[in-house]
N, C-alpha and C positions, 0 to 999 in steps of 0.2 A: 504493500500500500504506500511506496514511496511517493513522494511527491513536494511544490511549491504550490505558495498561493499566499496573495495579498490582499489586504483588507484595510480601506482607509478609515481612520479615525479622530481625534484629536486629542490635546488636551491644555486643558486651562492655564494659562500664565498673565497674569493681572488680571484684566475682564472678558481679555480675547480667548478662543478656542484656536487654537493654531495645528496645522493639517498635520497625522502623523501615519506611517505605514508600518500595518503590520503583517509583517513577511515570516510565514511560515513554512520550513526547511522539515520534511518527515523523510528519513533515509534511516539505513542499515547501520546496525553497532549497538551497543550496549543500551538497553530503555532506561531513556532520563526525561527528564521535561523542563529545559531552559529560557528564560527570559532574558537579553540580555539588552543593552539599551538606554542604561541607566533609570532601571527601573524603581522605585521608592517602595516600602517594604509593604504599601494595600497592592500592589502594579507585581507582585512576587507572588501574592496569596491567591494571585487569581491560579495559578494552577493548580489547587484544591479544588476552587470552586468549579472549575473548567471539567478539570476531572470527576466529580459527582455527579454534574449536571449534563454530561454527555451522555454517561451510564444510564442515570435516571428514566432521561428523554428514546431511550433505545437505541442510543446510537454508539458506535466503536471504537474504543480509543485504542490504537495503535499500540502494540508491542512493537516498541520502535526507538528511536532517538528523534525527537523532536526537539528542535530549536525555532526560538518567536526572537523575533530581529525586530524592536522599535526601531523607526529611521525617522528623523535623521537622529542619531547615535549622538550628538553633543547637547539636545534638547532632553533636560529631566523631565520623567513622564510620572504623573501624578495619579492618584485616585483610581476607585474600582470601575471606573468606566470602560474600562481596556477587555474586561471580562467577555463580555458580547463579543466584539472583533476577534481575539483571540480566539472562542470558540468557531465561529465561520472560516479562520483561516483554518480550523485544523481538519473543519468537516469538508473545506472548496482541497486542501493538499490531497484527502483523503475518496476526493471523491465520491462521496456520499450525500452531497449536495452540489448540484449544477453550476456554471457559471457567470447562470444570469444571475443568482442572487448574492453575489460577493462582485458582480460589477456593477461599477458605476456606484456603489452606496457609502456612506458615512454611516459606521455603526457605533452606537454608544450605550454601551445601559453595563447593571452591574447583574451577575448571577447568584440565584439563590440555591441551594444545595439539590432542590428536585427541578432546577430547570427555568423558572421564574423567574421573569426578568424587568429589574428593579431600575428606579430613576437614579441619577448620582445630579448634586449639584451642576449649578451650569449649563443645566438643558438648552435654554436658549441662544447661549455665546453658541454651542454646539451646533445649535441650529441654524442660526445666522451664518456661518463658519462652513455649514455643508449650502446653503444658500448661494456663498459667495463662488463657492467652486462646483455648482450648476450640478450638483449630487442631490442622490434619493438619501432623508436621513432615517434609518430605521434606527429608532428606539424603543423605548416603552410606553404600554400605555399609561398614559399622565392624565392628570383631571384637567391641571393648568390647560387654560391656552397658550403657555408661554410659547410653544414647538410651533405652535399655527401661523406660524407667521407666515405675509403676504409672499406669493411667489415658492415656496417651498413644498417638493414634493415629500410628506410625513408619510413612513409606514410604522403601526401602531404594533407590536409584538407581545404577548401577553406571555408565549413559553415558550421556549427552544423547539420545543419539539413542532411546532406549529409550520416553522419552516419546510417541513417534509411537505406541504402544499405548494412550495412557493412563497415568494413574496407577499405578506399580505394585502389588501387593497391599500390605496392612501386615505388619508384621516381628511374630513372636513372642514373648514372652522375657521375662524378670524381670529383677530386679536379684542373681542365683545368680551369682554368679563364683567359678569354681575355681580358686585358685592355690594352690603351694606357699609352707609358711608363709618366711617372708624373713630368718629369724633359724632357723640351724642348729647354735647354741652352746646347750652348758648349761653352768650354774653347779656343775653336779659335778664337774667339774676346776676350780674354780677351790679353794684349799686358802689357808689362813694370813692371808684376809683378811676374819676375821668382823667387824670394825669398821664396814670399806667393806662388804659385804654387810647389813651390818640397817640403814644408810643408805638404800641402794638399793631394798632391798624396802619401806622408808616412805616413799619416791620415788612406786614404782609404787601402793605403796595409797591415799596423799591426793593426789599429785599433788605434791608438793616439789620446790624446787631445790635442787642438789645440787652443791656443789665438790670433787672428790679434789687432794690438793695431795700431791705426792711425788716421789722422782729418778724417771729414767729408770730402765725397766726394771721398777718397781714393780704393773705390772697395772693400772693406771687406764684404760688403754682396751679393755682385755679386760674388764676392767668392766663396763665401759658400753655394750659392744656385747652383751652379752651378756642385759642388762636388756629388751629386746623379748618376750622368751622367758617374763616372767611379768606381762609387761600384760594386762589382763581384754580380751577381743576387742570394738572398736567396738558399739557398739548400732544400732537403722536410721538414726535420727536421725543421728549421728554418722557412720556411712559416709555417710549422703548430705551432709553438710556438709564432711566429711573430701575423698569425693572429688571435689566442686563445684568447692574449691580446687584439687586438681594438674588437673581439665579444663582449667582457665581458663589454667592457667599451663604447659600443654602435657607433662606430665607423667603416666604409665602409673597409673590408675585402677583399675588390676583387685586391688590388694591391697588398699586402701583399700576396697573394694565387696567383696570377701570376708570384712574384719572385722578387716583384722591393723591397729595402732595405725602412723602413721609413722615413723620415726626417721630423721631428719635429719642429717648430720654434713657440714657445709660446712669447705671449707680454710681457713687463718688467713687467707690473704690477700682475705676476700674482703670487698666492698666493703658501703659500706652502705644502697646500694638492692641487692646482691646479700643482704644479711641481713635488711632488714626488707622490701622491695618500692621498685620503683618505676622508671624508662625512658621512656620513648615509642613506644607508651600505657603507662600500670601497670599493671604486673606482679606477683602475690605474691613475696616472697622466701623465705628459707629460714626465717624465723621462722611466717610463716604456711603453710607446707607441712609444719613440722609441728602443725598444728592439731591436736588430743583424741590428742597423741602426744607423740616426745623430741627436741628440739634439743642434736643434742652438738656442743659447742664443744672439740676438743681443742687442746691448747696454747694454751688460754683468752689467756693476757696476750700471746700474737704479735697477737693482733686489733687490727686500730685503734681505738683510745682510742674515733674518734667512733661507730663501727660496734658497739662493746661498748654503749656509752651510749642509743644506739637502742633498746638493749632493754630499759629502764625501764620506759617504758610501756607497752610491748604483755605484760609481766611481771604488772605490775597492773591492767590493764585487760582482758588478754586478747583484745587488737584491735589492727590498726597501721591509723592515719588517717593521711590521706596527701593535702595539699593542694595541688594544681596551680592552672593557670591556666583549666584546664577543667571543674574543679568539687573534690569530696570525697568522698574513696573509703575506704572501710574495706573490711579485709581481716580474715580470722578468725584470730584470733594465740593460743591459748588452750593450752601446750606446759607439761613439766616439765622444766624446764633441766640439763642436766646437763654440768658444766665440768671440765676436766684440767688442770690444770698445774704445772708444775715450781716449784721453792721459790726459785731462785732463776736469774740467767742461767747458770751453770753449771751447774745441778741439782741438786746433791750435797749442800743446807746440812740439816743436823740427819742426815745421813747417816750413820751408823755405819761403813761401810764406804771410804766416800773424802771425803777432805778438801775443802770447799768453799775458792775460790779467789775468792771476791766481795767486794771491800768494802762496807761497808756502806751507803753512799751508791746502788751498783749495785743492791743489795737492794732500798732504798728504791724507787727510780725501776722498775724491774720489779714491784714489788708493787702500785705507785700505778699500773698499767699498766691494773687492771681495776676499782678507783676505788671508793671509801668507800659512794660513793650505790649501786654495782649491789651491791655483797657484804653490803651490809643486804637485800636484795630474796633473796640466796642463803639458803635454812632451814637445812644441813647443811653442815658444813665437815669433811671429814673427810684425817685424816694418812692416809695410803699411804706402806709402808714395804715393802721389798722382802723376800722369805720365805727362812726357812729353807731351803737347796739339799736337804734332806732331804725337807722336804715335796714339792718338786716333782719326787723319785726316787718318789711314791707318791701318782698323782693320784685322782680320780672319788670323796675319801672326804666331802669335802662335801656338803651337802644340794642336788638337783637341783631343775632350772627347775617340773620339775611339782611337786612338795612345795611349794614357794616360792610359785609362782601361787595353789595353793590357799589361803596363808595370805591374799593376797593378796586373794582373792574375798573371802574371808571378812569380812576386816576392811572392803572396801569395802561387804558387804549390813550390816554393822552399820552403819556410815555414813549406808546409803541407808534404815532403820531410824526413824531418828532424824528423817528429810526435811525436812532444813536443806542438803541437795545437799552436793557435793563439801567435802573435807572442806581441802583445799588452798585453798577459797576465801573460805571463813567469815571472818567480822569481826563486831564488834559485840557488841550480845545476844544473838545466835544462836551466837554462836563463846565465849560465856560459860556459856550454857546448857547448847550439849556438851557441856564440860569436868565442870562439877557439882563443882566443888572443892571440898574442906573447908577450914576457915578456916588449918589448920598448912600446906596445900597455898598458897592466896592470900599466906601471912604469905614463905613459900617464893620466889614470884615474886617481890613488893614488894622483898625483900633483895637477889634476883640482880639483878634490873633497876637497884637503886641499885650494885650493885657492882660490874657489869658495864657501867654505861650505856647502857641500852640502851634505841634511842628508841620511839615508838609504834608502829612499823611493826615494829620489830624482837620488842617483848614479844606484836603479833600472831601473827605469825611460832611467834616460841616456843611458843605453846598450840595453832598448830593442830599441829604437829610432837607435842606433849604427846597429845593426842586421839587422832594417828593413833597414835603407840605404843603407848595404851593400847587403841585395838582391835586393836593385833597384839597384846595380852595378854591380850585377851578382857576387858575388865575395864569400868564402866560408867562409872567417876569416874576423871578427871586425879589421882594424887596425887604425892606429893613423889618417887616413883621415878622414874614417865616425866618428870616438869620437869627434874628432876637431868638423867637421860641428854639432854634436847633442849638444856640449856645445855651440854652437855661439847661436843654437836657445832656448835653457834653459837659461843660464846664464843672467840675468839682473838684475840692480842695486844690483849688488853684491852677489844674491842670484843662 
């Protein structure tokens, strides 16, 4: 039963699926079962599973010397997705399956011990990935629509053995997914925090990041959970770059592909390949999961210094690059940050109600906790202060998520108007040109910025916040009202 045979497939390095062949060599000599390829120790286990799941399904595995060649040989191949491919190449060497069904296909799935054939993260890079090189992608059957993408011939597999038919038919389907929206707060019960609310809502319109600093008990994470509810819904581009990401990182895709934005909210403790990406192999983290959505940080300053710090650059840059020993991966990092935290280790300082018990050195060192360079990168700083006990005997009088979103659209088609793109991301001449200032408006800035100190990054900051307010006013020019309101919510302790 000697023989070769090749089976295309891929595997995941940062978000892409990158083409991989698996060539199987079945000749005379001593029965072994080799993978070689540089394969990673789940890409080694598949010939267990290869081997059960041959038997199971009826079919023969070779007393032989079998050798599996990943190619190309300098790219590390990751995860149990190789299990599928490898079995096809060994039943196309062995002749026991034709070869129309090992040509022309992209095979990916993982095997289970009687045959069963399972999803591995990544379906969709995978998919896109046999899309791009005009192949059939046979995998498994999935609930997701993630594989249905446009242009794509999907054949759906449910068990090894199924093949002894043939090819199965192709799967139907689009990229429709119906979920329930993931955000079931509105902002009508929220009461006595118009401050933090026209923050929030110039968050959601140009994309800003945003600090609430107050005691406990003040509403900053009912806040912020709450802010889902008036994000403009994904566009197609944006679902399908949105949920490229959580495929790859093995995370539910169906809200992402229906249109609702992310919202991220990781523990303080977490680490800082758990916040920006990275393990063996790389993995996104919680900054690029939330990608064209909201990273909330609550209890901002418990994070680690170095895990806080990480997010400088994917802040400005809207990417986390991530350099191994195996190459350079970028991840889509491109989020409105929005941070919680207390004022000081107690909570209580500027509080009206209970006396802070910090000295001032503790202050210091808890404030320096989230560090000069990220709170220049933050556009909105705002105080949270806890409400009148009356207001909260008489809730739902505030303006609701659908009134809110609406202003929200609004101000973002004015934005897209203007096609200088998002308004959170402008610089330069283009982030001067929006503005359109008059000169009592520029004389305006000049002052605040010498008064303020405020560096080049920071006086950017300032104007696109400036811009976005003035399309929440409908208005066509920056002038000295909206800079006024962007310095009250920047400027603190001097900075």
């Amino acid at each position: 039963m000697a023989g070769q045979c090749s089976v295309r497939t891929s595997t995941i390095v940062g978000v892409e699926a990158l083409p991989v062949d698996v060539e199987v060599d079945v000749g005379a000599g001593l029965p072994s079962f080799a993978i070689v390829g540089l394969p990673d120790l789940a890409v080694q286990e598949a010939r267990e599973r290869v081997r059960s799941a041959l038997r199971f399904c009826g079919f023969e595995l070779p007393n032989a010397r079998i050798v599996v060649n990943l190619a190309p040989g300098p790219l590390r191949k990751h995860g149990t997705g190789f299990d599928l491919p490898i079995a096809l190449a060994i039943l196309g060497a062995t002749r026991q399956l034709p070869d129309s069904v090992t040509r022309d296909v992209v095979a990916v799935g993982e095997l289970s011990l009687d045959g069963r054939v399972r999803p591995v993260p990544g379906m969709l890079a995978h998919a896109l990935s046999a899309r791009t090189a005009g192949r059939t992608l046979l995998g498994p059957a999935v609930e997701t629509a993630a594989v249905l993408v446009a242009g794509l011939d999907y054949r759906a597999l449910t068990r090894l053995s199924g093949l002894r038919m043939g090819l199965p038919g192709p799967v139907k389907g689009d990229l429709a997914v119906r979920v329930e929206n993931p955000c079931d707060t509105d902002f009508s019960e929220v009461v006595g925090q118009d401050v933090a609310l026209r923050a929030l809502v110039a968050a959601a319109a140009g994309g800003h990041n945003v600090l609430m600093i107050g005691p406990p008990g003040s509403g900053k994470t009912m806040l912020a959970r709450r802010l889902p509810g008036i994000l403009p819904p994904l566009d197609e581009q944006e679902r399908l770059q949105t949920a490229l990401v959580h495929s790859v990182a093995g995370v539910d895709d169906a809200a992402a592909l229906a249109g609702f934005r992310p919202f991220r909210a990781p523990h303080h403790s977490a680490s800082v390949a758990g916040l920006v990406g990275g393990g063996s192999p790389p993995r996104p983290g919680e900054a690029s999961l939330a990608h064209n959505g909201v990273l909330f940080l609550d209890e901002m300053a418990q994070f680690g210094p170095a895990a806080l710090q990480c997010l400088r650059q994917p802040i400005e840059d809207g990417v986390v690059t991530l350099v191994r020993a195996e190459g350079r991966m970028r991840f889509p990092a491109l989020f409105a940050l929005i941070g919680a935290s207390n004022p000081c280790p107690c909570g209580f300082l500027g509080d009206p109600a209970r006396e802070c018990r910090c000295n001032v050195a503790q202050i210091d060192r808890y404030s320096a906790r989230i560090g000069g360079p990220l709170m220049d990168r933050i556009d909105l700083v705002v105080q949270v202060q806890r409400p009148d006990a009356s207001l909260l005997l008489e809730p739902g009088h505030g303006p609701g998520s659908e009134a809110l979103r609406g202003a929200v659209l609004e101000a973002r088609a004015q934005a897209a108007h203007r096609g200088l793109g998002n308004t959170g991301r402008l610089s330069g001449a283009g982030l001067l040109a929006s503005c359109r200032m008059s000169s009592d408006a520029c004389r305006f800035l000049e002052k605040a910025a010498s008064t303020h100190h405020l560096s080049g990054r920071g006086i950017t900051r300032m104007l696109r916040v400036s811009r976005t307010f003035a399309d929440l006013d409908g208005v066509e020019r920056v002038g000295t009202d909206q800079l006024s309101e962007a310095l009250g919510y920047r400027a603190r302790d001097g900075r």
